[in-house]
N, C-alpha and C positions, 0 to 999 in steps of 0.2 A: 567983855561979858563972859560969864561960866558959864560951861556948858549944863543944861537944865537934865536934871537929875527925874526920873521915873520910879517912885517908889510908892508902896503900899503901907497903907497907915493902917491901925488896927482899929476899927469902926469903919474906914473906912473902905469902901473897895464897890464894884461895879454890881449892881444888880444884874438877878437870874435871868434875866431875859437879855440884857446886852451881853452877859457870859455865854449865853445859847449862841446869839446871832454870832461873836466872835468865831466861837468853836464851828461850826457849820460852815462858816467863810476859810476858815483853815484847813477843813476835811475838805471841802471843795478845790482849795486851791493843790494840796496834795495831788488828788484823782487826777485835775489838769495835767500834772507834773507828770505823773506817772503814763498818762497815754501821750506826752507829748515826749516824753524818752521811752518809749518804746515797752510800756506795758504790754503790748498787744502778743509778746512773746510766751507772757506770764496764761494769759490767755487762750495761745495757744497752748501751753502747757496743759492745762486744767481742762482742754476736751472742747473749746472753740475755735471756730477756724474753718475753710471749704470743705464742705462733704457731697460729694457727687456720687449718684450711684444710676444705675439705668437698669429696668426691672421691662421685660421679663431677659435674665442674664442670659437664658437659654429655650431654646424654640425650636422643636422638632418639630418638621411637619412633611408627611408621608402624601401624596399625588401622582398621578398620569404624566406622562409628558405631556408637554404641551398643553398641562393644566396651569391654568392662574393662579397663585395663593397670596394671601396677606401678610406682612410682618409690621405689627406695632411696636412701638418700644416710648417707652415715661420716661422722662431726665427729670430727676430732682436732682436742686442744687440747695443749698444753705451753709451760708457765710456769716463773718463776724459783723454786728452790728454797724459798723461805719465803713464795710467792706462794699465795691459789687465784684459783681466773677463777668469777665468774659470769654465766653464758649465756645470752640469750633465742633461741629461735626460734621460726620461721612458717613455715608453709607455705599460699600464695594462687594462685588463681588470677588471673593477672594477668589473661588475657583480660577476665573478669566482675569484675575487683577486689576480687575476695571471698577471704577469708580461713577457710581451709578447717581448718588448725590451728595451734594456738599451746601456748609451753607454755615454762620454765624448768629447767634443770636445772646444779648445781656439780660443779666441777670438780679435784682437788686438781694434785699436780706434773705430772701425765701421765692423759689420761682419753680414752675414745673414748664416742663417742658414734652410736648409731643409730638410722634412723627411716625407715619403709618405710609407702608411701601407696599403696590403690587409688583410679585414679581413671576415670571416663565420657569416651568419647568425645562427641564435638560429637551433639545429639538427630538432626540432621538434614542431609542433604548432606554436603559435604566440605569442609576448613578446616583451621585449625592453629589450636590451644591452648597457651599457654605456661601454665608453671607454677616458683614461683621458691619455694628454700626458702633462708632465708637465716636464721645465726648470727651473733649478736652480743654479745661476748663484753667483761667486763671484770675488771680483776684487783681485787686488795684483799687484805689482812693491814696486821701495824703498820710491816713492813721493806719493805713493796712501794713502786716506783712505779706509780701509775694508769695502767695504760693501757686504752684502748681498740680491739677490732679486730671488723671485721665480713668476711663471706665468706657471697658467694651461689654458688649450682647453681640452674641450669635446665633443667627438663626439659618439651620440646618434644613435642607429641602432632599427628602429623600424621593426621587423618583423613579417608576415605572412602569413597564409594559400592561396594557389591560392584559384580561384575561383571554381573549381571541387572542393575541398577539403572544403573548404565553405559549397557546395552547399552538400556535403557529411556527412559533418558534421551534419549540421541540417535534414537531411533524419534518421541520426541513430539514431538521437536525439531523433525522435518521433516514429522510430521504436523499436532498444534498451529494452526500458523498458516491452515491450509488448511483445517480444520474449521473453525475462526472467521469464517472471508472464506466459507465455505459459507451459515453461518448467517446472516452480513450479508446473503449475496445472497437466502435465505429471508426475514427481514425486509422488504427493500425488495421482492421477488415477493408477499409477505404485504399490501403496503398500495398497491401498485400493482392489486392483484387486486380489494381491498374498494373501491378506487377506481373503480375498472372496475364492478365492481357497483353503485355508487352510481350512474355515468352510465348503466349499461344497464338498471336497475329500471324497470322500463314499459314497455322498448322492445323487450325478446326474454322467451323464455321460459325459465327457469333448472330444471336440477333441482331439485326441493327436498328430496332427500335429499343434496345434499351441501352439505360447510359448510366455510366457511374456518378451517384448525385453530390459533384465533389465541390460545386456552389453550396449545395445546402448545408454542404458538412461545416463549410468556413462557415456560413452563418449559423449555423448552432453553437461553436462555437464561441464567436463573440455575444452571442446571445446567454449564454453561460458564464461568462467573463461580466457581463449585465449583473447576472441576479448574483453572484458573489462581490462586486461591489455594492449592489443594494442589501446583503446581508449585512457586509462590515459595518456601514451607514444603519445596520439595525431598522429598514425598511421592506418589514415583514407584509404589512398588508399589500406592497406596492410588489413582493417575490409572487403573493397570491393571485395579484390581477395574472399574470404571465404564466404564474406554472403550467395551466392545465395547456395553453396553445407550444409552451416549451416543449411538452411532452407529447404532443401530437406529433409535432416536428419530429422529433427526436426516435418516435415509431414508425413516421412516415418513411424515415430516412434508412432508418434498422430493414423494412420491410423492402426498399429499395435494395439494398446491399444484398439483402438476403435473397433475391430475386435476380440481380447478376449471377450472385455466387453460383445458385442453382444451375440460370442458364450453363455457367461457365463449366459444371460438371457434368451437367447433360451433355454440352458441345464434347464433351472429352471423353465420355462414357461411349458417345456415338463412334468416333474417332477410335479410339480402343476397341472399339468390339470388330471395326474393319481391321484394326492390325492382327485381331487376336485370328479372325478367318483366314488373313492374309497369312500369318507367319504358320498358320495351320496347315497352310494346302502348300506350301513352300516346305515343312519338315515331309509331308508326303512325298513333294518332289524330288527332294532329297532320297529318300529310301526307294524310289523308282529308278533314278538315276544309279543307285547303288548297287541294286540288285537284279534289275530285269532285266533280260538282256534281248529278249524275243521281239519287244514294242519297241526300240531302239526310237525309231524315226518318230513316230509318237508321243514321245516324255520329250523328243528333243524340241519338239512343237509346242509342247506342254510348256516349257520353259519358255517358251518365248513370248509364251501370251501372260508367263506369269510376271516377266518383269517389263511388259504393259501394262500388269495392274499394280504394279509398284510405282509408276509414275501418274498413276488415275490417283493411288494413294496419297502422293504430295501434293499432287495438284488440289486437292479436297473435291476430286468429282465424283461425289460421291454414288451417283446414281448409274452411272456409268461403270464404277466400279465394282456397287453390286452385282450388275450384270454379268460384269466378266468373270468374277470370284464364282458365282454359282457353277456356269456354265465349265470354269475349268475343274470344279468338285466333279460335276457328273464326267468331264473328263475322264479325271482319274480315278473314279470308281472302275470304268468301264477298262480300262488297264489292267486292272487289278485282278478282276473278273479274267482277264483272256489269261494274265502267268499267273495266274493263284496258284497251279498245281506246282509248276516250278522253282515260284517262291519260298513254297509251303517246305518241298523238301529239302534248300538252301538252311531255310530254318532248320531245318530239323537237323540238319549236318553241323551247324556253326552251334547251334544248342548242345549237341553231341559231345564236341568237341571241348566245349567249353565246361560241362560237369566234369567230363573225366581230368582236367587241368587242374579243378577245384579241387577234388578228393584225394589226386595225388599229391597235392602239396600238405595237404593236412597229413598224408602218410607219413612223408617224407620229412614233414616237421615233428614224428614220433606223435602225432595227436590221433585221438582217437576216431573213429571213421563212420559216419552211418550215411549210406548211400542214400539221395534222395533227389527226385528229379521234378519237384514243385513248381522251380518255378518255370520249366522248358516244360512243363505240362500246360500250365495254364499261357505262357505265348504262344504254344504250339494251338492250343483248343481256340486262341485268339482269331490267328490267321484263318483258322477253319472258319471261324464265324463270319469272316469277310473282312476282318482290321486289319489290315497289311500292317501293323503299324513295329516292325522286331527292334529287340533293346539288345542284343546279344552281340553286334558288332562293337557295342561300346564295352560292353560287360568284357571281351577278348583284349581289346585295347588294353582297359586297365590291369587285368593281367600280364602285360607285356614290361610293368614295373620294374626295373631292376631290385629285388632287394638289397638286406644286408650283407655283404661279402662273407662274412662267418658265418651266417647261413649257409649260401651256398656253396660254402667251402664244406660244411659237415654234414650239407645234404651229399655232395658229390662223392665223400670217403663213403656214406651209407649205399649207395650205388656201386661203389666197385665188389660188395658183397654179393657173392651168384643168389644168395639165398633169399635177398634181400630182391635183386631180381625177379626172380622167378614169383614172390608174392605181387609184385607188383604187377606182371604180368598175369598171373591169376586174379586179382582186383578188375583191369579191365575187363574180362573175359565173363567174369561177376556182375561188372558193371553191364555189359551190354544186356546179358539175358534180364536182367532188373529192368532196364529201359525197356525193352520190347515185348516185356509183356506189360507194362503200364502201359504204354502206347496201344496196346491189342486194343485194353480196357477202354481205355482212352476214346479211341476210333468205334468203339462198340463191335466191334469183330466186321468192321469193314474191310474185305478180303485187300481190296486193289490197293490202299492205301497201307495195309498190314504187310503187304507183299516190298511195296516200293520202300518200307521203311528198315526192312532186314536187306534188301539189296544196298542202302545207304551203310549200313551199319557193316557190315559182314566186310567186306573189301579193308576194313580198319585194323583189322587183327594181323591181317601178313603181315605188314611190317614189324608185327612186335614176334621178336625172339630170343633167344640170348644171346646168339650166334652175329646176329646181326646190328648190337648196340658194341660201337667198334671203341676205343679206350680215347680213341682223339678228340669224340663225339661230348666227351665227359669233361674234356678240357677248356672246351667253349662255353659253359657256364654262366658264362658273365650275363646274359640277360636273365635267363631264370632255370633253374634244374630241371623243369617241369617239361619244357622245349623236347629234351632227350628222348622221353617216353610218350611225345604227343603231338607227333609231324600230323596228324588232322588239324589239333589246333591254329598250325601254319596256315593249313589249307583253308581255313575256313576264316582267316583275317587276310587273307588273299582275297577273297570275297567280298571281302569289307571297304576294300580300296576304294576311293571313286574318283572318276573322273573330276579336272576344276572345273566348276560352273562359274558363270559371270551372274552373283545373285546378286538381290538388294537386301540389307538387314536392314528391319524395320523393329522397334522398338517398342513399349506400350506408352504414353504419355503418360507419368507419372506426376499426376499436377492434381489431383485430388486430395492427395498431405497439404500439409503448408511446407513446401521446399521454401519460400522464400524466407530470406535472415532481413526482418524489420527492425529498424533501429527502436528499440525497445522506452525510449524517452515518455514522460507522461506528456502529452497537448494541455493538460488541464489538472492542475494540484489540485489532489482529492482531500486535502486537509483545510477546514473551517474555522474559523476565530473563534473562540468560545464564548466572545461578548461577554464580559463578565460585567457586572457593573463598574460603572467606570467614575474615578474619585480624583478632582484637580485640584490643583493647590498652587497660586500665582502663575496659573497657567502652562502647567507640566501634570499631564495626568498619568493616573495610573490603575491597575484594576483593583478597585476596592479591596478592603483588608479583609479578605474569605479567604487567601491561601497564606501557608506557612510562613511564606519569605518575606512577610509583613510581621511577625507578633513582633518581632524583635522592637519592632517603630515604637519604643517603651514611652508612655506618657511621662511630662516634666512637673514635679510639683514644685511649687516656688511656698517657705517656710516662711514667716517673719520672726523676729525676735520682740526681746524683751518690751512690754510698752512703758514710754517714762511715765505715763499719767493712767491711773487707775480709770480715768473718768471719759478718757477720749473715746470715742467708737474704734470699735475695732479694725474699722476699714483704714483709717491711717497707716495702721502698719502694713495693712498693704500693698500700700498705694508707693512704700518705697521701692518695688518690681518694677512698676510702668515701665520705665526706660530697659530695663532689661530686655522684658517681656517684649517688647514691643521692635528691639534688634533682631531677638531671635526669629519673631514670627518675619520679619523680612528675610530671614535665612531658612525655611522653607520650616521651621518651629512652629505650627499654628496655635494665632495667638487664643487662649477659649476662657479666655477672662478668670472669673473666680470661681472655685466650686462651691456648692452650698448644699446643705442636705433637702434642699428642696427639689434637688437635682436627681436624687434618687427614684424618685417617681415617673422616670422617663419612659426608663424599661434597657432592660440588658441589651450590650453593643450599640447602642444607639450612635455613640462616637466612636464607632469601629472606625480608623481609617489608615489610607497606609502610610500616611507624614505622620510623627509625631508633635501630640500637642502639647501646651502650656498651660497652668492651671496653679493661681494663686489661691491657696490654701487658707483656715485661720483656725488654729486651734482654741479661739477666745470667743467660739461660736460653740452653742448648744441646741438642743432640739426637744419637743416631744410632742406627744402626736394627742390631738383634741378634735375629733371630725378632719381636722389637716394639720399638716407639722406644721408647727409654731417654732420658730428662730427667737433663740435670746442669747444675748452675750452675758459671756460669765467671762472673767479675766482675775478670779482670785483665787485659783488653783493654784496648787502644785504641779509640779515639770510631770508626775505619774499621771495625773489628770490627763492633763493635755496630751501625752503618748498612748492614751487609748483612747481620745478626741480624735486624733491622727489616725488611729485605725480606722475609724471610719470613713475618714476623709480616702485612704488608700484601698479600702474593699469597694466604698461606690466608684473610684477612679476606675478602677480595675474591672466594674461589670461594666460600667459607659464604655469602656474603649475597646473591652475584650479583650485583653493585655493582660498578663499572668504578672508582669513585675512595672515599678515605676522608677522613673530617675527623681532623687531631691534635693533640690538646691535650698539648703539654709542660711539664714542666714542670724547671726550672734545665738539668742538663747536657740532657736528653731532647730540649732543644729542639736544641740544638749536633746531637745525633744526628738529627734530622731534619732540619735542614738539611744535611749532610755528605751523605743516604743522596736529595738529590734532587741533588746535584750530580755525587754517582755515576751513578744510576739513572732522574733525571730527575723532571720535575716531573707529568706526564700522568694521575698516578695519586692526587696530593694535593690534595683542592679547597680546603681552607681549612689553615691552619696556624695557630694559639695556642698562644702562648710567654708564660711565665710567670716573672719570675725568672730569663730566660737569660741569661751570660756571653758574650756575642756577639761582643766584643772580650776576652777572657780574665778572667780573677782575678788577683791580686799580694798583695802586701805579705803581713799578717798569715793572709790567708785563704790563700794561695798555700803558705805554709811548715806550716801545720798541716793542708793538705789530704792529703795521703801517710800522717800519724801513724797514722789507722787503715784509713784507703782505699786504691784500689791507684792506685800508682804509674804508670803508663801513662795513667792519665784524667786525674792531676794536670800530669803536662806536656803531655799533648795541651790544657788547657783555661788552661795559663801563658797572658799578654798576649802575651810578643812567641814563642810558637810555631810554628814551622812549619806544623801544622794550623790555628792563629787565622786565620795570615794568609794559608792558599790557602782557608778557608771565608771569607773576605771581599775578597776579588778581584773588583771592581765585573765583572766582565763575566761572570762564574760564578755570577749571584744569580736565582733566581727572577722571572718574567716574567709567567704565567699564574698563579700558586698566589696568592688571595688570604694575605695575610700578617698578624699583628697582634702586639698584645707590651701587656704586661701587667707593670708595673713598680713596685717595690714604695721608698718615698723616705720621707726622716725618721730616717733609722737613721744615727748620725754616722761615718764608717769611715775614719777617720783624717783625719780635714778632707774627705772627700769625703762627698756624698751617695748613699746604696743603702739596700738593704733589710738589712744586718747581714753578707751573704755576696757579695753583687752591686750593685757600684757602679751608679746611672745612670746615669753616661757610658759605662762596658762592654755596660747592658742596650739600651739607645737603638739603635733602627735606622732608618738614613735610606730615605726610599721605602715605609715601611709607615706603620702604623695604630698612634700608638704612644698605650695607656692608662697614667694616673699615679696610686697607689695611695699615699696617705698612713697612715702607720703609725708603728709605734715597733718598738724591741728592748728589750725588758724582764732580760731573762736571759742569760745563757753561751747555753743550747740553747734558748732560746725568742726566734727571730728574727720577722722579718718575713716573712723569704725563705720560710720554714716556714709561717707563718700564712697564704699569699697562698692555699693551698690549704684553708684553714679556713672554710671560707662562713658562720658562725654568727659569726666576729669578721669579714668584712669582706664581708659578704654583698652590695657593690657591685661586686665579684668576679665574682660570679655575675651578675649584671645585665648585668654586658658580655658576658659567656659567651652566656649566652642571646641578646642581641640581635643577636651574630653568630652564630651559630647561625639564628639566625629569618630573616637579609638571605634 
């Protein structure tokens, strides 16, 4: 049989209703085909597919310690029609790295999700706790494609101090230090004191009801050592309960100290004032001993009782010793009383004696001369008053100096001159009648005493003559020239001699300074923690970003590129950070999800802290403000658009964190819009830049012609090779100067005989004057490039190696 032939006759052919049901059965069977090879792609192209997001991204919230507070957070999820998603979440506190809950939950085409946390403020002081709940979600059925998406929220818990505890704080602050340095200086008063005792045991007499209070001092002490650990610990009301009995202490103790000390100079002031009688009535003794000759047996009595009260004096008997110190004063008053007249006129001969020594030597030193007898006036007028007390055997002594040898060598030539003689012997002769009528004066014209004082004087003159100072006499020199013309002077330090006594020298206790050397060490650091707020980050803290050696902590923005689909949400692009984002924030990067202009409304520093943060960016976001800013994506700009979209995203960065510059990581077009938005706005505000996959000199050929298919048109010719925007963003004199720069280049992907990553040639990614990294890879797939992977850290996790080590310069 032949095979039966199908053909169409003219008349004849199928009615409009079985050509309907035909056609409908073929469109149908099509559609089959198509989600059974993998349309689901097509799909995702065109803006279908997981969308996760969790609202509210960001949550400040200000409290007491040990206040309570709330965080809620909404998951929405929405997938492709024959998709579901399954979800994990967490919620940690990142501060302590602890993980406070966990839990799974699915999802079918559309599902919300909610989950509401109390959590504790900081136990102690003031500080900021973060807390990250983050979603991550993945899809599955048998028509799906895999995807994966994750979305964090942060909420931020800024705590502290009330206001008593404030106001407590700064009262300790300024008290604190000065109760410390009190106690120091009790300490070293404490061992100076026991010091003191130690040298004065035996030699005064002490209360013995009082005691050095050197129990209390150790426990004030560690009672001190107390409240500066309950300051560190930041437990001000608990410094409050203690201060006021601290400082009772600490007066009681001062009042103690100060009440030895007292005694201790009382005991010594008593003790000194017997040595000062003692050594008093002992230089008496002395000048009796030296002088008297008549009470011999008497002073030698005198002595004997006097060093009996030299050992009353060690002894410390004190009452005993009064007695006997009195009783030997009125002694030697009554001595003094029987040879006063023949003391009087010893004085007045050694006085004598000893002016006429003075005036010659000034003679004879060619100095000029004015007689004057002051001060053997008033010792003289002393004795008369009853003071035995004469200086003039010392005053001869020191006289007895040997001068300079050329002195008396040209005193002695001016002596061998008669003429020179004969003046000098007219000076004495000057000299006496001068003394003896002062002395008339002196005496008041008391005959008896006027008489006996020219019989002293007058026997002085025979010796001197010319006749009589012989040439040999002139030769002997050596102790003073003055000797030659003034044998009384001899005579009157003959006078001076005395006898050896067997005395005691007593001393005054000199223990009222501080003689003792205290080892000068502090007992107690006068210096306080400043408690700053205190900010952790997987459990390594630090004091919040209020001083300097934090701004550098520069904020990370993370850029995305190009979208292939005009239609997708802007969140896709992304969502291709996650993995990044989410290594860093394990390396001490925290993670602070996406920014949005809704974020502005916080209020300035809110995200001051001193770890740098992470901060997925989108330029394909807009805003305006209607009773509250309204969020709309626009994605059909130009690259200029979006570099002053970027600004915004970088001046609210910049007041959230309090950070003068930010780091940005781009990636393919993102990069393009970062350098655009510093050639606008400058570079002053970017410290680092990483580029990833950027088109720096444009795209062409195959990728140029399919880039518009589903993207917007506007980005595709702003990022052509030979565009007007290529070539004023690379204008050698318009390029970055201060902004460290790098690039990050993805090669192995064959792109029509050129070398790139599948979407970006290396000769377009290549910048001269930076830091360029080279990333070997492949293209496996239509949509599974390099250019895609370069942000995959788990396929080219040497990616992240260079990230990180500029990150860390």
């Amino acid at each position: 049989m032949g095979k039966k032939r199908f053909h169409w006759e003219k008349g004849k052919g199928l009615s409009k209703k079985k050509k309907f049901i035909i056609i409908a059965a073929i469109v149908l069977v099509i559609l089959a085909a198509f989600v059974l090879l993998g349309v689901g792609y097509i799909g995702i192209l065109l803006g279908d597919g997981l969308v996760l997001s969790v609202k509210p991204i960001h949550t400040v919230v200000d409290a007491e310690y040990d206040e309570l507070v709330d965080f809620a957070f909404d998951v929405s999820i929405s997938n492709e029609m024959l998709c579901n998603a399954r979800c994990n979440y967490s919620f940690v506190d990142v501060s302590d790295n602890r993980y406070i809950d966990s839990g799974m939950f699915e999802a079918g085409n559309l599902k919300f999700f909610s989950k509401k946390y109390e959590v504790m403020a900081g136990k102690r002081g003031s500080g900021q706790k973060i807390y990250r709940f983050r979603v991550e979600c993945g899809t599955f059925g048998k028509s799906c494609i895999a995807q994966e998406r994750s979305a964090t929220a942060i909420g931020m818990l800024n705590y502290q101090l009330s206001n008593r505890e404030e106001g407590l704080k700064k009262m300790f602050a300024e008290r604190l230090p000065g109760d410390f340095q009190k106690i120091n200086t009790l300490v070293i008063q404490q061992d100076e004191l026991l010091k003191k005792k130690a040298l004065l045991t035996g030699k005064v007499i002490f209360d013995e009801e009082l005691i050095i209070p050197t129990g209390k001092i150790e426990e004030i002490v560690l009672q001190a050592e107390m409240i500066r650990t309950l300051w560190n610990e930041e437990q001000y009301l608990a410094i409050d309960e203690q201060y006021d009995k601290f400082k009772e202490r600490m007066q009681s103790i001062e009042a103690s100290l100060t009440l030895f000390d007292t005694a201790i100079t009382e005991a010594v002031t008593e003790k000194n004032t017997l040595i000062d009688l003692y050594n008093d009535l002992a230089q008496e003794q002395f000048y009796l001993i030296t002088t008297v000759r008549e009470a011999s047996e008497q002073v030698n009595d005198l002595t004997l009782r006097l060093n009996r009260a030299a050992r009353l004096l060690e002894e410390n008997q004190y009452d005993m010793l009064l007695k006997e110190l009195e009783s030997i004063e009125e002694s030697q008053r009554n001595i003094y009383e029987e040879v006063k007249q023949d003391y009087l006129f010893r004085t007045l001969q050694q006085q004598y004696a000893l002016t006429i020594e003075e005036n010659l030597q000034k003679m004879l030193l060619d100095q000029e001369v004015h007689f004057t007898i002051d001060p053997m006036k008033e010792n003289y007028a002393s004795v008369i008053a009853g003071n035995v007390t004469p200086s003039s055997c010392g005053a001869l002594t020191s006289l007895s100096v040997p001068v300079e040898e050329n002195v008396t060598i040209e005193a002695a030539k001016l002596l061998e001159n008669i003429t020179m003689r004969n003046a000098v012997l007219s000076m004495i002769v000057a000299l006496r009648e001068t003394i003896i009528q002062d002395y008339q004066t002196l005496l008041d014209g008391d005959e008896k005493f006027v008489n006996i004082s020219k019989s002293i004087l007058q026997p002085s003159l025979v010796a001197y003559s010319v006749e009589n100072i012989s040439e040999d006499y002139f030769n002997k020199l050596k102790v003073y020239v003055i000797y030659a013309f003034a044998p009384l002077t001899k005579d009157a330090l003959a006078n001076c001699s005395m006898p050896v006594v067997n005395q005691l020298e007593h001393n005054q206790l000199d223990i009222l300074e501080d003689i003792v050397v205290v080892d000068e060490k502090e007992t107690l650091n006068m210096t306080f923690s400043e408690n700053l707020p205190l900010c952790c980050i997987l459990g390594k803290c630090k004091p919040c970003c209020v001083l300097d050696e934090c701004k550098e902590a520069f904020p990370v923005l993370f850029l995305h590129g190009h979208a292939f689909s005009e239609k997708r949400m802007p969140d896709f692009s992304l969502y291709s950070f996650d993995k990044l984002q989410e290594a860093l924030h394990h390396d001490g990067f925290l993670d602070f999800g996406t920014i949005t202009h809704l974020d502005g409304s916080l209020g300035e520093g809110v995200w001051q802290h001193a770890s740098p943060l992470t901060l997925k960016a989108s330029y394909y976001y807009d805003s305006y403000y209607k009773g509250e800013y309204i969020i709309v994506p626009r994605k059909t700009e130009n690259i200029d658009t979006y570099a002053i979209r970027l600004k915004e995203m970088i001046d609210m960065t910049k007041l959230l964190t309090g950070k003068d510059k930010v780091v940005i990581i781009a990636h393919s077009m993102g990069g393009l819009v970062a350098r655009r938005y510093m050639q606008i706005f400058g570079e002053h505000d970017v410290d680092k830049l990483i580029m990833m996959g950027t088109p720096n000199f444009g795209i062409k050929g195959r990728i140029l012609k399919f880039c518009d298919v589903f993207g917007a048109t506007k980005e595709c010719q702003d990022m052509a090779a030979d565009s007007l925007f290529i070539n004023k963003l690379n204008d050698p004199k318009r390029q970055p100067t201060r902004t460290e720069t790098y690039m990050i280049i993805g090669t192995g992907c064959d792109m029509s005989g050129e070398d790139g990553d599948g979407v970006v040639t290396k000769a377009s990614a290549t910048l001269f004057g930076v830091e360029n990294h080279y990333i070997e890879g492949s293209c496996d797939e239509l949509l599974n490039t390099l250019h895609s992977d370069l942000l995959d850290i788990s396929k080219y996790p040497e990616v992240y190696g260079i990230i990180m080590e500029i990150l860390r310069e």
